[in-house]
C-alpha positions, 0 to 999 in steps of 0.5 A, spaced: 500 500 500 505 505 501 508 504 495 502 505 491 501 511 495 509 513 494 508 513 487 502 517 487 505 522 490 512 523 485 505 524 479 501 528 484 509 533 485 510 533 478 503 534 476 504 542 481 496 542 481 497 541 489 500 545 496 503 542 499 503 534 499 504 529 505 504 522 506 502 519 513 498 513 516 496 510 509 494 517 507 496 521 501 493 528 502 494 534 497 493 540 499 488 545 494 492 549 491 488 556 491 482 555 495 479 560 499 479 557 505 483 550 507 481 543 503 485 537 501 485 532 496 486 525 499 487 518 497 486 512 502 484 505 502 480 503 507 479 495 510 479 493 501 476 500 497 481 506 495 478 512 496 480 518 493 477 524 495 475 532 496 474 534 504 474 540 508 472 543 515 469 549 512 461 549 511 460 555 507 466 552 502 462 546 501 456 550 500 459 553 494 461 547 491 454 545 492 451 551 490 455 552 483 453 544 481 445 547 482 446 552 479 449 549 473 445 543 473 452 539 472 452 532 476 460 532 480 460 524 477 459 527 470 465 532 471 470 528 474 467 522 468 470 528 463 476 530 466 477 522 467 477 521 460 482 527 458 486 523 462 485 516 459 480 512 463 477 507 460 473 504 466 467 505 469 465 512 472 466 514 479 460 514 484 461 520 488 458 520 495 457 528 499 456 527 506 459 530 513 465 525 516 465 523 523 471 527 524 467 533 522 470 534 515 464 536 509 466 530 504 465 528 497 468 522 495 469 515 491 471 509 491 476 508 486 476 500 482 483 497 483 487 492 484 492 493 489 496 486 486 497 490 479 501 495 483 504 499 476 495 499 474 493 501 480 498 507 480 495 508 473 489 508 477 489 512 483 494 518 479 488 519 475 483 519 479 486 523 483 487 528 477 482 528 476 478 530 482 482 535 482 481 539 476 473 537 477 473 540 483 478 546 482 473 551 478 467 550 483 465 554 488 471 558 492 476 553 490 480 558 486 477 564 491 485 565 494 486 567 487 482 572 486 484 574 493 477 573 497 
């Protein structure tokens, strides 16, 4: 599992879409680049799945997310299938799941279909799903409000 999570950290350094970059505890957890308030990208397995998803603790950042899907009519899963498939995925699309955790922290997430025995595939695999949050996510709600100095 680490070495899965190590390689994804290298493709997550090179892709420099994310702050700062951490892996701890069987997590790899990316910061957002330019969001208005703190969000991060993370990517874990929990018992036998492999999550990839988008948390923060700040309600109204959440919120705004939610407030720009409604506004545009766009299901989040139709946006991170698009950008999937800019980045080769010829799988399934991702359910995506949106609920508050029990650590506080407004969630959108899914689980991600891998094979942890094929390492070099679920590398693939994980890197793009990862990828592909992050550019699904970036353009909505205050998630590029740092940058336009909110």
């Amino acid at each position: 599992m680490d070495g899965i999570l190590r390689q994804v950290k290298e493709r997550a350094e090179q892709a420099g879409v994310f702050g700062e970059i951490t892996l701890a505890e069987g997590m790899l957890c990316c910061a957002a680049l330019a969001s208005a308030e703190p969000a991060s990208y993370r990517l874990e397995r929990q018992e036998e799945t492999w999550h990839v998803s988008l948390v923060t603790p700040d309600r109204w950042l959440s919120e705004s997310i939610e407030a720009d899907l409604l506004h545009t009519g766009d299901p989040i899963e139709e946006l991170v299938e698009d950008e999937l498939i800019d980045l080769g995925h010829e799988g399934p699309s991702l359910p995506v799941k949106h609920f508050r955790s029990d650590d506080m922290l407004y969630t959108f997430r899914s689980p991600i279909p891998i094979d942890p025995a094929d390492e070099a595939a679920a590398v693939e695999a994980a890197a793009r799903c990862l990828l592909a949050y992050e550019a699904a996510f970036r353009e909505l709600g205050d998630m590029q409000g740092a940058e336009e100095g909110r």
